[in-house]
N, C-alpha and C positions, 0 to 999 in steps of 0.2 A: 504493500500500500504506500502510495506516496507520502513524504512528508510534508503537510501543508506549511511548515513555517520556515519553507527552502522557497523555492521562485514559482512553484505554478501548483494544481493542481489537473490529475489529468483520469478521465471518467474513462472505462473499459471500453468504449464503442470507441474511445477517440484514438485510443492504439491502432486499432484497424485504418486508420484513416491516416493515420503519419506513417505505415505502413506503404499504404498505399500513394498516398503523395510523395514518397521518398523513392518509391520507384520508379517515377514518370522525371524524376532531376538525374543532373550526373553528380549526386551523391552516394558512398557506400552504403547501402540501404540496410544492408546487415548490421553494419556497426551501429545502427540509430536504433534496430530495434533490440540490441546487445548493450545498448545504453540506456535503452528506455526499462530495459528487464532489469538491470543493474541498479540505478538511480532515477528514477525518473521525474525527482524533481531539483535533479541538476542541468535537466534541458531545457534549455533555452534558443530558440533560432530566430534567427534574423532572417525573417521573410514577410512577406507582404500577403501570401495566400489567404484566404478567408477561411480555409481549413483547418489550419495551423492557431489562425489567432482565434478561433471558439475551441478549439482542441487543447490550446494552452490559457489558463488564466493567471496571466499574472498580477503580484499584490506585494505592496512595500519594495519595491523595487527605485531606489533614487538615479536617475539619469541626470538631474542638475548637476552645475560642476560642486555645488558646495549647498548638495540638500535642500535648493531653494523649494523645489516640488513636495517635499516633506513638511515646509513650514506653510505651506499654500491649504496642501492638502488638510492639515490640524486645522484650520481656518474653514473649508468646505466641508467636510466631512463626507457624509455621502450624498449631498449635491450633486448632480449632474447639471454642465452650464459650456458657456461657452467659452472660451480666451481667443486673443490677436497676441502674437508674436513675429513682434518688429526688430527685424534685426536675428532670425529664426537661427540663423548657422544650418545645425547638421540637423537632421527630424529625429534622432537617437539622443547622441553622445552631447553632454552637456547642456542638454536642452532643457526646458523648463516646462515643458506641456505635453511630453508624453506620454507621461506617468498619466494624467489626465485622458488623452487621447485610447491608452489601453484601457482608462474606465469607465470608457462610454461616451464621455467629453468629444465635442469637435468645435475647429476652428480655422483661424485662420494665420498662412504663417507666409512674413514676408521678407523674401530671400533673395536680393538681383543675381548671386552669383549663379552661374547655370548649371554649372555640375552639381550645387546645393539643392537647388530648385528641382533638379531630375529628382536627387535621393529622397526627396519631401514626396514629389509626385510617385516615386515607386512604394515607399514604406508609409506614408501616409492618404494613401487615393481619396479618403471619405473627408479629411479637412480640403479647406478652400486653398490651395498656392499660390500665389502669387510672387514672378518672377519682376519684382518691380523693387524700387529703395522708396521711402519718407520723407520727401523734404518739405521746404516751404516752397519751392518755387517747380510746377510740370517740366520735363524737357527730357534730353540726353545728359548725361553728368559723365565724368569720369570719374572709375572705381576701383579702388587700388587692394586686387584679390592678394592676399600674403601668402606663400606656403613656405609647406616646413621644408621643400628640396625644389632644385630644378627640375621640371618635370615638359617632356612634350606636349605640344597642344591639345592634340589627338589624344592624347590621355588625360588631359585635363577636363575634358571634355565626355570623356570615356564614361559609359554607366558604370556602378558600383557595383563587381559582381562579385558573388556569394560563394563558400564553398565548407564544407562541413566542420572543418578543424579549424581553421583561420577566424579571421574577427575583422571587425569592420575597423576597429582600435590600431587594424595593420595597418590600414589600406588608406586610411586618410591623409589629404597631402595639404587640402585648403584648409588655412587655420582659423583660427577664431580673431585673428587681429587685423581684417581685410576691414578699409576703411576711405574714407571720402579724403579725409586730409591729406595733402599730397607732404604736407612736413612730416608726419605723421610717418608716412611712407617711407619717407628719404630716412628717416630713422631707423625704418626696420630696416630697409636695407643694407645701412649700417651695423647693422645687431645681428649680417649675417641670414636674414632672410632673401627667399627669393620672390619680389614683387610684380606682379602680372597689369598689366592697367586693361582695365576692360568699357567700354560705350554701355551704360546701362541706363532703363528708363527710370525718370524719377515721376513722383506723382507726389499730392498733396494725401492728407485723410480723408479729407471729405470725398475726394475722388474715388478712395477707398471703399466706400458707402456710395455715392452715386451711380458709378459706371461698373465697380467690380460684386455692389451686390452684397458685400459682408456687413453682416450682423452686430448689434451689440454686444462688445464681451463685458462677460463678467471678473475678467481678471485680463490686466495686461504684462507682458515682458517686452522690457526692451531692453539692446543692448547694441546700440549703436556706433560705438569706440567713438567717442567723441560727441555724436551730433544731437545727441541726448537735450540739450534745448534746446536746436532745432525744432524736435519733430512733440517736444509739450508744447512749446510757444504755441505749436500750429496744430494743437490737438482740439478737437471739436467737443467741448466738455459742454456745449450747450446742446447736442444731440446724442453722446452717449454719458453715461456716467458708470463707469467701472465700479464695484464696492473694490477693487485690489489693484494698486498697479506696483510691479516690481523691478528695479528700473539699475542697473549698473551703475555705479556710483564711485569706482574711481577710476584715473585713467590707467590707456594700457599696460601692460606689463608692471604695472608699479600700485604700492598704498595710499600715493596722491587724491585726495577726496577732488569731488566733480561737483557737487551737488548744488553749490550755492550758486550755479547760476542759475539752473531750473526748478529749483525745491520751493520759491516761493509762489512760483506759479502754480503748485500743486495745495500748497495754502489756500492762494485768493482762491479758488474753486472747492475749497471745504475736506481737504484730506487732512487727514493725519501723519504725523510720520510714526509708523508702529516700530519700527527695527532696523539695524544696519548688521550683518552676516558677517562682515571683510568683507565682500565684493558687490552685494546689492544691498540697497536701502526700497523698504513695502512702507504703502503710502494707501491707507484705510479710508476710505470714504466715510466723513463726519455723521453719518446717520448709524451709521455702525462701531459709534465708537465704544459699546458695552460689550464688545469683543477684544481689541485691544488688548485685553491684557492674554490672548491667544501667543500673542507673538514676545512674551516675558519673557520664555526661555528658550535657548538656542535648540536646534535641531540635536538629539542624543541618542546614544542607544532606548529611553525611552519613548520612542517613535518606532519604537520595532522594523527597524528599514535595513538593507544592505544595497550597497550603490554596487549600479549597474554591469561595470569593470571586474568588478571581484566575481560576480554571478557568472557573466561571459568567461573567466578563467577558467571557474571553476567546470562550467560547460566542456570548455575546452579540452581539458583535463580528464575529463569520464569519458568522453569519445576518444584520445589517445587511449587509456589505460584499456578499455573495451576492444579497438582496434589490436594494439598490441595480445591482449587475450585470444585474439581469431588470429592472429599470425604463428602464437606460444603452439596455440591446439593442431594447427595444419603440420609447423615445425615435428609437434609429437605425433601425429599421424604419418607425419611421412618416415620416421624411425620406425616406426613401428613396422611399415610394412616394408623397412628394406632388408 
């Protein structure tokens, strides 16, 4: 029987069915069902199937880079609602609506870089995507993608593709520090990055809501590297009102606080400032202020959570050690019969 307080849990019909979906990939199909008979709730896979994701339920799983989805989640409870993530990165790793997104939650998440934009379109098909940036003014901008190596175009560009023992944790090249400011830029490239500059569209938020359709969320993330008042300046708080927004709050790579140019604009429009993590600052919406003290204590092991990374290891791990067992047993059958 599975251990529910590992990563999923997984119903008798739904083995038949990862079974069967594992045969139709060019994954070892044996080794998944030699893992799932071993552990089965150290599987975890990174796929988009609709097979997969009612066959596996996941719970406490943190994907934030630092538990922000654990301190949101104490905040909703079991609400189901919607969020906007501006400024989205990866649809996985580091992300802030996820965790939400596996429970049941949908939204919308806005990404210009295009290799980003696909993996949101592939791992996330039921939220809204949007291949566009936030600014104050519509147009073409330039956009300066950061990665972590030189990489060709053609792969830059390339889909993210899957395979059973690997991790998406390999494979990622576009960082989390791609940004409008072109000093910004020259920086990283200084620090040894490799910077891409890309034509991307910008749009305003209300455009966001006129032309592209999206909804009021109930909670927002942003995380802009830098343009962070920007896109409150120019945020439409007299057509939506978020009860949550959770907003990056120092610059990149460093503990240099950000906040006090756009923190007060989050005042005059009736928020609170509920918390600061080290890397984002949550900003309560004043009718909700008898909650508040939600956000007292930092995210701990009393949140019963383990982030994401360690669970994909451990994944990792049980399908080697599994694999290896079907190679020990062949090894000892073929002694056998020589």
């Amino acid at each position: 029987m599975c251990r529910t307080s590992y990563t999923c849990r997984v119903c008798v019909p739904s083995y038949l069915q990862l079974i069967a979906y594992a045969m139709t990939i060019e994954y070892d199909w044996v080794c998944i069902v030699q893992a799932l008979i071993i552990d089965p709730g150290f599987v975890l896979f990174e796929t988009t199937s609709p097979v997969l994701r009612g066959a596996l339920i996941l719970s406490n799983i943190s994907y934030s880079q630092n538990g922000e989805d654990m301190l949101i989640n104490r905040y909703f409870g079991d609400r189901i609602g919607s969020f906007l993530d501006i400024g989205a990165y990866h649809p996985v790793i580091e992300n802030n609506t996820y965790f939400f997104y596996q429970k049941g939650w949908r939204g919308a998440n806005i990404e210009p870089v295009p290799q980003l934009h696909q993996a949101f379109q592939q791992a996330r098909p039921e939220d809204r995507n949007v291949q566009v940036a936030i600014l104050d003014t519509p147009g073409v901008v330039t956009f300066y993608s950061v990665l972590h190596e030189p990489i060709r175009e053609a792969q830059h560009n390339a889909p993210i593709a899957l395979n059973l023992t690997s991790s998406m944790w390999d494979r990622l090249n576009v960082s989390g520090l791609s940004t409008f400011d072109a000093e910004l830029a020259v920086r990283h490239r200084l620090a040894g990055y490799t910077v891409q500059e890309l034509a991307v569209c910008a749009i305003t938020t209300p455009q966001l809501i006129d032309e592209y359709g999206v909804s009021a969320p109930d909670f927002v993330s942003l995380d802009v590297e830098g343009f962070e008042d920007t896109v409150i300046r120019n945020f439409p708080f007299d057509r939506w009102r978020p009860e949550l927004f959770v907003i990056e709050s120092t610059a990149p790579n460093s503990t240099t606080p950000t906040h006090a140019a756009w923190e007060p604009i989050l005042f005059e429009h009736g928020y609170l400032f509920a918390t600061f993590n080290g890397v984002n600052r949550f900003y309560l919406r004043g009718d909700k202020a008898e909650h508040i003290e939600i956000f007292a204590l930092p995210v701990s092991a009393q949140d019963n959570y383990r982030r994401a990374e360690v669970v994909d290891l451990e994944r990792r791990l049980k399908l080697l050690e599994a694999r290896l067992a079907r190679i020990q047993a062949i090894c000892v059958e073929e002694e056998e019969h020589s």
